[in-house]
Backbone as JSON Lines, residues from 0, in Angstrom:
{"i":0,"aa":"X","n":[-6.44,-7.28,-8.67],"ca":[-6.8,-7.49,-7.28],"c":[-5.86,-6.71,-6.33]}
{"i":1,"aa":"X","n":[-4.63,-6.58,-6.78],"ca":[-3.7,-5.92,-5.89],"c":[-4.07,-4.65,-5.75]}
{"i":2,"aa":"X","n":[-4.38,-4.04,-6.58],"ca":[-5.23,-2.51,-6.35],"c":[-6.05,-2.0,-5.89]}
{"i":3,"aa":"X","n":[-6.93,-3.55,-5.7],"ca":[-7.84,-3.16,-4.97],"c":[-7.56,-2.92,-3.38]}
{"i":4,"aa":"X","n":[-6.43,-3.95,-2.58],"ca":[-6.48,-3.7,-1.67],"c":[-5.78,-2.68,-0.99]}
{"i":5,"aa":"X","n":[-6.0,-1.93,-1.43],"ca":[-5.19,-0.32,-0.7],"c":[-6.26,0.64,-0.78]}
{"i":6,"aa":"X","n":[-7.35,0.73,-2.03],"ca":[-8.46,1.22,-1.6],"c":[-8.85,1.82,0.01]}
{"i":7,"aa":"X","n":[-9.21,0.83,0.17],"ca":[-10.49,0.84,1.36],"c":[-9.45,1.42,2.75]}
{"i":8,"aa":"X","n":[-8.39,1.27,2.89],"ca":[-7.75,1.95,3.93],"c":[-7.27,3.79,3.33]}
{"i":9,"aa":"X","n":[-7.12,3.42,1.67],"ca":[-6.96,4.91,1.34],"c":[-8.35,5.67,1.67]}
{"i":10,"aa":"X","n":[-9.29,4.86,1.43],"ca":[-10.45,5.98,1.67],"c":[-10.74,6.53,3.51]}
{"i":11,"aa":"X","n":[-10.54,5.18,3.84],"ca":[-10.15,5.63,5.68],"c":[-9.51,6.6,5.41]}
{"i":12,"aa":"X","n":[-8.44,6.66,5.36],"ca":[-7.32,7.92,5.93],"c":[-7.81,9.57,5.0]}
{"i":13,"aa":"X","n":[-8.4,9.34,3.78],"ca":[-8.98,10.08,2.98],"c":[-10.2,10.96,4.3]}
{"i":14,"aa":"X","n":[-10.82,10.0,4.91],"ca":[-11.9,10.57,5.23],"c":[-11.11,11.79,6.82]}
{"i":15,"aa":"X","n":[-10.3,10.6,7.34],"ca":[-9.8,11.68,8.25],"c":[-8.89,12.99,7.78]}
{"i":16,"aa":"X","n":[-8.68,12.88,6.51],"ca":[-8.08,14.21,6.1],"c":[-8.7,14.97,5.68]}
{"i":17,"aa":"X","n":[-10.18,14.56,5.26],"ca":[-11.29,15.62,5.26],"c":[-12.25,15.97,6.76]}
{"i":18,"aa":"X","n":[-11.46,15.79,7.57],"ca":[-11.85,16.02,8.82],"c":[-13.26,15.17,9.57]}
{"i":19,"aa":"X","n":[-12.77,13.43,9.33],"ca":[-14.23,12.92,9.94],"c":[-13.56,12.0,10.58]}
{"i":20,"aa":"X","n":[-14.54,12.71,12.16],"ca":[-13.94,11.86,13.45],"c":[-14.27,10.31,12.56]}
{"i":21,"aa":"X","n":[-12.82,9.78,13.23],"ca":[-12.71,7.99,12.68],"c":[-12.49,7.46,13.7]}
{"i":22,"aa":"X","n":[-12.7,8.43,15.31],"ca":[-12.3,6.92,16.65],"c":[-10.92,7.63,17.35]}
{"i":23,"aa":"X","n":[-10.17,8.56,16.97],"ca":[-8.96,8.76,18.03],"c":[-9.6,10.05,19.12]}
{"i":24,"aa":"X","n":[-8.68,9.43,19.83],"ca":[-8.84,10.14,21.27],"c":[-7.73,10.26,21.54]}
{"i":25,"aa":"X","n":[-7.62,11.37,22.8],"ca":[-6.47,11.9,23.85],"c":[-5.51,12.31,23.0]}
{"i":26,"aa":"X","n":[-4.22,12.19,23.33],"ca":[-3.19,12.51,22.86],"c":[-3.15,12.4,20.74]}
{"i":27,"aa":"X","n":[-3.62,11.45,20.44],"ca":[-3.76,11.16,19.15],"c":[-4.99,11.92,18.46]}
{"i":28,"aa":"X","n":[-6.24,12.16,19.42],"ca":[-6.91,12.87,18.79],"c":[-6.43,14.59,18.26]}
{"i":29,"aa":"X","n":[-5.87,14.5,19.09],"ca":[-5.1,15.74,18.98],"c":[-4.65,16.26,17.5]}
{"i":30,"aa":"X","n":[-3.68,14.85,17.82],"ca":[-2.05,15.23,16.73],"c":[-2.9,15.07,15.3]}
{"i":31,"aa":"X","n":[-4.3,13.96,14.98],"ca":[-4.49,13.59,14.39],"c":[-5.69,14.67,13.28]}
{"i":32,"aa":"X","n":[-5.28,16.03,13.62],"ca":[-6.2,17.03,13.07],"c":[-5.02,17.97,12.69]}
{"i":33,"aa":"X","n":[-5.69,19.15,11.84],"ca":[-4.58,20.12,11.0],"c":[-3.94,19.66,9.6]}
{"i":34,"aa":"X","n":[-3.28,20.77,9.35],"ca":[-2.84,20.43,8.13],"c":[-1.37,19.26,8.1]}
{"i":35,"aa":"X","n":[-0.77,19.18,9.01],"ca":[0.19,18.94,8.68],"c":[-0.11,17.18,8.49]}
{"i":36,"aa":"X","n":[-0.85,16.83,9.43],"ca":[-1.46,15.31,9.38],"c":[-2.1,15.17,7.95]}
{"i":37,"aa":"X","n":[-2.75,15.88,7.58],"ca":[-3.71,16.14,6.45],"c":[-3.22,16.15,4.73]}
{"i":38,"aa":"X","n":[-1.78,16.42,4.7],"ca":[-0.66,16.72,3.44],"c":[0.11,15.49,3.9]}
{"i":39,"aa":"X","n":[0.28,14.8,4.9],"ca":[1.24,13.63,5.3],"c":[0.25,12.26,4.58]}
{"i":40,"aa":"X","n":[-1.45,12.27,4.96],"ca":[-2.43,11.53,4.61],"c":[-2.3,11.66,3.09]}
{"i":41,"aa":"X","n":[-2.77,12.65,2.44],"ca":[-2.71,12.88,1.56],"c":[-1.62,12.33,0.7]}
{"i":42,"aa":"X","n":[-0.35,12.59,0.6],"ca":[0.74,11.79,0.08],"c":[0.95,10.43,0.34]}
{"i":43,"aa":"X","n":[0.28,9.63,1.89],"ca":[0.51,8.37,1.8],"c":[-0.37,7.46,0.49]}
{"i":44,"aa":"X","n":[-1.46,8.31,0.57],"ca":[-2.79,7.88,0.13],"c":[-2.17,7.9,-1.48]}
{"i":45,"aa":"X","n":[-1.45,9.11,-1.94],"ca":[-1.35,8.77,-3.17],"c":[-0.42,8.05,-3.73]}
{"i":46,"aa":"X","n":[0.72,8.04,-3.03],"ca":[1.87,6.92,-3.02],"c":[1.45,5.6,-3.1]}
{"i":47,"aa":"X","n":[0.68,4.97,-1.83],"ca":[0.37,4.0,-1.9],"c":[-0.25,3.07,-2.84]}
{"i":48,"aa":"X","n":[-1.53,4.36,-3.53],"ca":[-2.67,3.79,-4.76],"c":[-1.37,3.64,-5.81]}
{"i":49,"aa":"X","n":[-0.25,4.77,-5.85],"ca":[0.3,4.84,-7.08],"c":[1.07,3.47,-6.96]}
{"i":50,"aa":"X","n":[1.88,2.87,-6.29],"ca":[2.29,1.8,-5.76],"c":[1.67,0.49,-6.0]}
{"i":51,"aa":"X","n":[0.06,0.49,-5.37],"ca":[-0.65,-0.7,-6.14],"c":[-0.68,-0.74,-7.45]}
{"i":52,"aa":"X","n":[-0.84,0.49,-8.43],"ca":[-1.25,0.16,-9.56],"c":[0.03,-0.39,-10.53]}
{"i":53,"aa":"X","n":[1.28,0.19,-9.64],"ca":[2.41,-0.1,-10.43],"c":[2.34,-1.75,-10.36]}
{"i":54,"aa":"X","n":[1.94,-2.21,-9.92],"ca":[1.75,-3.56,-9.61],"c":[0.9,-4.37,-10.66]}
{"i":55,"aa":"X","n":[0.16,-3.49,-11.31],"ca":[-0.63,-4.19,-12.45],"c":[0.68,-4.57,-13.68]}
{"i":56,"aa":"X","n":[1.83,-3.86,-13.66],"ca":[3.01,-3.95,-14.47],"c":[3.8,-5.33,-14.41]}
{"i":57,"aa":"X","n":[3.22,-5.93,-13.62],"ca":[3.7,-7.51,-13.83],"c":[2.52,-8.24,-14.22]}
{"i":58,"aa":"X","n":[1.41,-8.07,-14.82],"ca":[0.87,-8.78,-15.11],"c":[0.49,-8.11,-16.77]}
{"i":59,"aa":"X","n":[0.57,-6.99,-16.93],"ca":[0.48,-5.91,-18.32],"c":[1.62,-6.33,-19.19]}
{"i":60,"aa":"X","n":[1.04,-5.86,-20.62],"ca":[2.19,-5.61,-21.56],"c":[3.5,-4.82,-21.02]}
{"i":61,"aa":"X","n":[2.91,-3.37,-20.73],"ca":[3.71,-2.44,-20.43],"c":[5.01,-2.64,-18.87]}
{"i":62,"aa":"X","n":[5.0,-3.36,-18.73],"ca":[5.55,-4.8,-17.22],"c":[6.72,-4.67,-18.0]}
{"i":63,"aa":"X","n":[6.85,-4.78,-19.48],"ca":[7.69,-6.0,-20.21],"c":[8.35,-4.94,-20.97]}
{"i":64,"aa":"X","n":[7.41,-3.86,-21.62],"ca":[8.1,-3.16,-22.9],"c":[7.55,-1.25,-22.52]}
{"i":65,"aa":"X","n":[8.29,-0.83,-22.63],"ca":[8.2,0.44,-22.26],"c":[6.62,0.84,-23.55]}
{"i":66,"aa":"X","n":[5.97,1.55,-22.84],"ca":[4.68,2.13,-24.12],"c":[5.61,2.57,-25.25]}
{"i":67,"aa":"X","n":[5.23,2.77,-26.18],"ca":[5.35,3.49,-27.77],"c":[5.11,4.69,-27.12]}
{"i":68,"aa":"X","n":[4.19,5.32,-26.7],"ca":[4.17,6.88,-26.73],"c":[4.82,7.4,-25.77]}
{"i":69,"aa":"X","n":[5.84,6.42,-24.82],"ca":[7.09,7.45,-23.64],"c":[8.21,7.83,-24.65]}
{"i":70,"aa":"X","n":[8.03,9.28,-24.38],"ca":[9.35,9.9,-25.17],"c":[11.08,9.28,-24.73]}
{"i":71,"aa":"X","n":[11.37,9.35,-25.66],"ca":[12.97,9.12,-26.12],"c":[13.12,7.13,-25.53]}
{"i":72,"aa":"X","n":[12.41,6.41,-25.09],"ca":[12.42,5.48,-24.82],"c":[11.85,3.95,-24.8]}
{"i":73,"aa":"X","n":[10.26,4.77,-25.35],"ca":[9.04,4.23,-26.19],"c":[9.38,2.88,-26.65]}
{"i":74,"aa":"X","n":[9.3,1.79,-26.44],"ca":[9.16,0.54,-27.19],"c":[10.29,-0.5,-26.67]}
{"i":75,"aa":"X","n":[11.33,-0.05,-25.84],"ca":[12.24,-0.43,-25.41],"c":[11.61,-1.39,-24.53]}
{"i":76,"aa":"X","n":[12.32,-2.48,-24.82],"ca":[12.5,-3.99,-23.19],"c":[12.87,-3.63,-22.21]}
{"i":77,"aa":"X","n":[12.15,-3.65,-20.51],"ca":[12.45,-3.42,-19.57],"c":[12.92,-4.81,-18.97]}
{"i":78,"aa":"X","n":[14.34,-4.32,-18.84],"ca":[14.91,-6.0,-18.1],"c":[14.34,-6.5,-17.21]}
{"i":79,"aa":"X","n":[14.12,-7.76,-16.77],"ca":[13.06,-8.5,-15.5],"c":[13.56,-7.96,-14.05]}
{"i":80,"aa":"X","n":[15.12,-8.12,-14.13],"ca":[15.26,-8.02,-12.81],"c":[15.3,-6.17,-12.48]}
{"i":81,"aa":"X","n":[14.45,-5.1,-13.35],"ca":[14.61,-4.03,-12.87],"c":[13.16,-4.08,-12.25]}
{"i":82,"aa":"X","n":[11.84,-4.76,-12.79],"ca":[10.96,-5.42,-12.2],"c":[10.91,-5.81,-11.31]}
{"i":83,"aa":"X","n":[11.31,-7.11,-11.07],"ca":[11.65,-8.14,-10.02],"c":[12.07,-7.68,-8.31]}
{"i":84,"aa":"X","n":[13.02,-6.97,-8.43],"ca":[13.98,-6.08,-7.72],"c":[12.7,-5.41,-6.3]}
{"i":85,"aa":"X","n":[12.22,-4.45,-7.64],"ca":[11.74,-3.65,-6.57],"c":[10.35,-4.33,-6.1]}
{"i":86,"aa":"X","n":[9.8,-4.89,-6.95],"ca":[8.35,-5.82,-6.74],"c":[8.67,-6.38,-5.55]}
{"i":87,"aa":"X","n":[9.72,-7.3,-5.61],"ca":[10.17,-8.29,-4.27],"c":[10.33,-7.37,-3.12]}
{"i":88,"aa":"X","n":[10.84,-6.59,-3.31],"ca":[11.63,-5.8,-2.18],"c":[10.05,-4.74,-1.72]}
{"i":89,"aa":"X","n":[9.39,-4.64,-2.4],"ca":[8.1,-3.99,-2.06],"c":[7.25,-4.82,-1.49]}
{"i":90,"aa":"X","n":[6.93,-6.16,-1.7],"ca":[6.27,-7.18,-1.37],"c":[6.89,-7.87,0.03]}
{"i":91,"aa":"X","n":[8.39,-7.5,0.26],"ca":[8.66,-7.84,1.66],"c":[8.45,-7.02,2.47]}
{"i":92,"aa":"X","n":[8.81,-5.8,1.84],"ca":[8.12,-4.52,3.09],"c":[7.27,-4.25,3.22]}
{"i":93,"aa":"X","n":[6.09,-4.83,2.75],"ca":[4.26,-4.66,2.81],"c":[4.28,-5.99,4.09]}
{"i":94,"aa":"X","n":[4.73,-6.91,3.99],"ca":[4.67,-7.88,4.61],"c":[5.06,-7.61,5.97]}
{"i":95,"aa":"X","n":[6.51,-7.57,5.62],"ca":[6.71,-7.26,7.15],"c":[6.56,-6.13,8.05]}
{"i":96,"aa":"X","n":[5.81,-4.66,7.15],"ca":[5.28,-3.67,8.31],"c":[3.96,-4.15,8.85]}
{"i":97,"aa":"X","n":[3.0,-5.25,8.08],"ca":[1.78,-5.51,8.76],"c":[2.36,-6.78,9.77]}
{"i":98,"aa":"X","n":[3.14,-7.68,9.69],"ca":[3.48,-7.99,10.93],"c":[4.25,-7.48,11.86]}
{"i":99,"aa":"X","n":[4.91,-6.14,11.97],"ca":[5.48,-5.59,12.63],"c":[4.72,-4.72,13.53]}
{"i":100,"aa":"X","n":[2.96,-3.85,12.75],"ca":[2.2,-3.31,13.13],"c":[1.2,-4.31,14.15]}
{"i":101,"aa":"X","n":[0.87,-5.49,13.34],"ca":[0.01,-6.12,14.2],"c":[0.39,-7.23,14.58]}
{"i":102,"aa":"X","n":[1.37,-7.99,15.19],"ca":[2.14,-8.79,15.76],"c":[2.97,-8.29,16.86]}
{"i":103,"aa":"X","n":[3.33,-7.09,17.04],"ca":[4.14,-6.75,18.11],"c":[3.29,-6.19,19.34]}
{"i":104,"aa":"X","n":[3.51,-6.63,20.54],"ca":[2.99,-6.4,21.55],"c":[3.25,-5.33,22.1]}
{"i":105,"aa":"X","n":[2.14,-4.58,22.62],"ca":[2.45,-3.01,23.25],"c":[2.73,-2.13,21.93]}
{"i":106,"aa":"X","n":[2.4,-2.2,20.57],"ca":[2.47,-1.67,19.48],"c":[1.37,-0.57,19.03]}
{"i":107,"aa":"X","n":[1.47,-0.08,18.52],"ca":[0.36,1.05,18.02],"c":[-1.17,0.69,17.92]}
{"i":108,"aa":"X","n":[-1.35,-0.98,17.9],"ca":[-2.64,-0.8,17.87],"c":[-3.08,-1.39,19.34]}
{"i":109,"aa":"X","n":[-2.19,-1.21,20.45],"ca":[-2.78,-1.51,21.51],"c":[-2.85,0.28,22.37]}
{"i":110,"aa":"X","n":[-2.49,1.15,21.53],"ca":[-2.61,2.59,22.33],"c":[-4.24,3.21,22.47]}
{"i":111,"aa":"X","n":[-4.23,3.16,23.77],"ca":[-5.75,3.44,23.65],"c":[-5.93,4.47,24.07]}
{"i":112,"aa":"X","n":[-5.36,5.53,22.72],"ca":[-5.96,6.73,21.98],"c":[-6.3,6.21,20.43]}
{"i":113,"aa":"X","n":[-5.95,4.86,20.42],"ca":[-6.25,4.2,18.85],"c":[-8.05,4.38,18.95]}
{"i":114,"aa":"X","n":[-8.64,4.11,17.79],"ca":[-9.73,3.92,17.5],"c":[-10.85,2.42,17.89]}
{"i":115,"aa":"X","n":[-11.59,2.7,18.92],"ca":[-11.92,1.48,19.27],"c":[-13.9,1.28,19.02]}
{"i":116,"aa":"X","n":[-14.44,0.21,19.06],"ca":[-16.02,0.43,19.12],"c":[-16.29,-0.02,17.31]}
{"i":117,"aa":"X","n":[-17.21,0.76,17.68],"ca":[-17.79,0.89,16.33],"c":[-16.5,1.44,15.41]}
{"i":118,"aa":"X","n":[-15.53,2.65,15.7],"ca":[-15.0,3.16,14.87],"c":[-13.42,2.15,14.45]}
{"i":119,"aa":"X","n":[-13.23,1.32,15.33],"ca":[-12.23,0.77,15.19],"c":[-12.34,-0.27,14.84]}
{"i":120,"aa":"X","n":[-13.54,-1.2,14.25],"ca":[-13.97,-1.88,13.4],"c":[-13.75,-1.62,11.94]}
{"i":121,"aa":"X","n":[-14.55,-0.36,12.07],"ca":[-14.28,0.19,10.59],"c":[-13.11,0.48,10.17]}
{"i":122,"aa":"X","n":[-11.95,0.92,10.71],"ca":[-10.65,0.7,10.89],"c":[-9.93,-0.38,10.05]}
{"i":123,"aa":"X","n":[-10.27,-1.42,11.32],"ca":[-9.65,-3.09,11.02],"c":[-10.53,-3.34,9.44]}
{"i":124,"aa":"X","n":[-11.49,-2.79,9.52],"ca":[-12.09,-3.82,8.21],"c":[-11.52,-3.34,6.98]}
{"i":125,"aa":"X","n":[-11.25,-1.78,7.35],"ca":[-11.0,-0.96,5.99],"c":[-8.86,-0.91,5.91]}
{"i":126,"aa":"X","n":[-8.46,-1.48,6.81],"ca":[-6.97,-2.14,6.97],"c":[-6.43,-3.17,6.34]}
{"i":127,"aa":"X","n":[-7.65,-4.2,6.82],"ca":[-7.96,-5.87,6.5],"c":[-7.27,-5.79,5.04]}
{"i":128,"aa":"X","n":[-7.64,-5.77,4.16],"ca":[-6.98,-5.91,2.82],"c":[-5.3,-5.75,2.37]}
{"i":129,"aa":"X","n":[-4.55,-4.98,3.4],"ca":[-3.21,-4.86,2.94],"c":[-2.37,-6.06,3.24]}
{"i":130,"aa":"X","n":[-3.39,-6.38,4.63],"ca":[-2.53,-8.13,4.53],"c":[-2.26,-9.04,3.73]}
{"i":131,"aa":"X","n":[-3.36,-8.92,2.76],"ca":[-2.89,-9.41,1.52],"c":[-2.53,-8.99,0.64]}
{"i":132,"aa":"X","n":[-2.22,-7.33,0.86],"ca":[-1.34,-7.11,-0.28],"c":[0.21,-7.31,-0.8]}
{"i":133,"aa":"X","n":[0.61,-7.57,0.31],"ca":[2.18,-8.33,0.15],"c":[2.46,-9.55,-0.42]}
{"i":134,"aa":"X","n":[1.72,-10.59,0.21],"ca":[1.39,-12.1,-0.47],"c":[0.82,-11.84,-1.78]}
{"i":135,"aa":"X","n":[0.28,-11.15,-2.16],"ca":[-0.48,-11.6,-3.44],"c":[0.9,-10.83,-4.99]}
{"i":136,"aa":"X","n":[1.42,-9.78,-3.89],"ca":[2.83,-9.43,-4.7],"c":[3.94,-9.79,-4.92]}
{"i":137,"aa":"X","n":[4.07,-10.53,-3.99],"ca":[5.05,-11.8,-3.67],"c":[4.65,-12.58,-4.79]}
{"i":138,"aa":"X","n":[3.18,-13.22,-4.56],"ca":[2.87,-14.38,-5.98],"c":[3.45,-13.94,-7.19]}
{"i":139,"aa":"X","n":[2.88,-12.76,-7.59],"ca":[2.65,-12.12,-8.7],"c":[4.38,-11.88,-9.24]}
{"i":140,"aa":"X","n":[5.07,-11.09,-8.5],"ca":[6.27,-11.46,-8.79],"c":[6.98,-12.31,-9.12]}
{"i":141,"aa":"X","n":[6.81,-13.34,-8.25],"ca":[7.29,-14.93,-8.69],"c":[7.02,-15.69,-9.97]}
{"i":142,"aa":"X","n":[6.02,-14.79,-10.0],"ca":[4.84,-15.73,-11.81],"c":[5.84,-15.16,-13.07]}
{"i":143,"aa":"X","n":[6.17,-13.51,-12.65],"ca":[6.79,-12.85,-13.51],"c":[7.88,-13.18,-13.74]}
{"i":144,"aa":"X","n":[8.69,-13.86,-12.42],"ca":[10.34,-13.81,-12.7],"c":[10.05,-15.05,-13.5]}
{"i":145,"aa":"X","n":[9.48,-16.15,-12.74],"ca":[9.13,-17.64,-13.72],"c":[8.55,-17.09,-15.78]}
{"i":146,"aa":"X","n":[8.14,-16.93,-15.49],"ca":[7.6,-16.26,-17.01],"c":[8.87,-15.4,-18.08]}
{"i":147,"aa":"X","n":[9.62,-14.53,-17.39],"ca":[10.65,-14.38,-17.85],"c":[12.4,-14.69,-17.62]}
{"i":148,"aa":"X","n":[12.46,-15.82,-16.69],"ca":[13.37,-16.79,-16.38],"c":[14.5,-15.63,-16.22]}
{"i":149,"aa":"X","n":[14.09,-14.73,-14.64],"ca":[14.95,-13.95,-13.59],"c":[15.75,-15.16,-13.01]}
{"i":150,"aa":"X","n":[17.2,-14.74,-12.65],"ca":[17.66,-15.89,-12.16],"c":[19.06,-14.69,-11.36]}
C-alpha cells in the first residue's frame, strides 16, 4: 500500500514534465516549463517511487537478510536498527513536510499562481495519498521494530 501512494502525484508531476498544462499561472507558469524544472521532476519522481518501494523492505524477506545474489554480501543479517533508523526518520519527514505544506498559512498552496478549478482538483486528488504515506510508515516501522525487538 505504501507504494502505492506516491504513484498518483508521480504521475502528476510526470505529466508536467512532459509538458501538460496542469493549472499554473503567472510567475509559476513560467518557472514551471523547460528543462531545468523537467530533470528536477524527473529525479523527484524517481527518488520518491524508489523510496516507496524501499518501504516494501519492512514487510519482505529481503527487510531482514541481504538477497543471496548481492555480491560480496549476499545472505548476510541486516541489523533492525539500520532499518528502523532511516524508516522512522523517513516517516517523520513525509509527515511533517505535508503538514508544513498544507497547514501553514500564506504557504505554497495559497499562491495564486498555484493550480486552481478543475486543474487543482486534480492536483489535491493526485497529492491526497502522501498524507498517508508517512502514517502508514510510521505503522509499518513500528510492526518491524516490535517483530524484531529494536530497542
Amino acid at each position: 500500500m505504501t507504494v502505492l501512494c506516491t504513484v498518483p502525484s508521480c504521475l502528476w508531476r510526470l505529466s508536467l514534465a512532459c509538458g501538460v498544462d496542469v493549472g499554473f499561472t503567472g510567475r509559476l507558469g513560467s518557472l514551471y516549463r523547460g528543462t531545468p524544472i523537467t530533470v528536477y521532476v524527473l529525479i523527484l519522481s524517481a527518488v520518491s517511487q524508489a523510496a516507496a518501494c524501499l518501504t516494501l523492505g519492512l514487510v519482505k524477506p529481503w527487510g531482514e537478510r541481504i538477497p543471496r545474489w548481492a555480491p560480496w554480501m549476499g545472505g548476510r543479517r541486516i541489523p533492525p536498527s539500520v532499518v528502523v533508523i532511516p524508516a522512522a526518520g523517513g516517516a517523520a519527514a513525509v509527515m511533517a513536510l505535508c503538514a508544513a505544506v498544507s497547514l501553514v498559512p500564506g504557504g505554497p498552496l495559497d499562491n495564486p499562481d498555484f493550480p486552481h478549478g478543475a486543474a487543482g482538483v486534480v492536483m489535491d486528488i493526485c497529492y491526497a495519498p502522501l498524507l498517508a504515506w508517512g502514517p502508514l510508515v510510521a505503522a509499518l516501522t513500528i510492526a518491524y521494530a516490535r517483530r524484531h525487538r529494536v530497542e
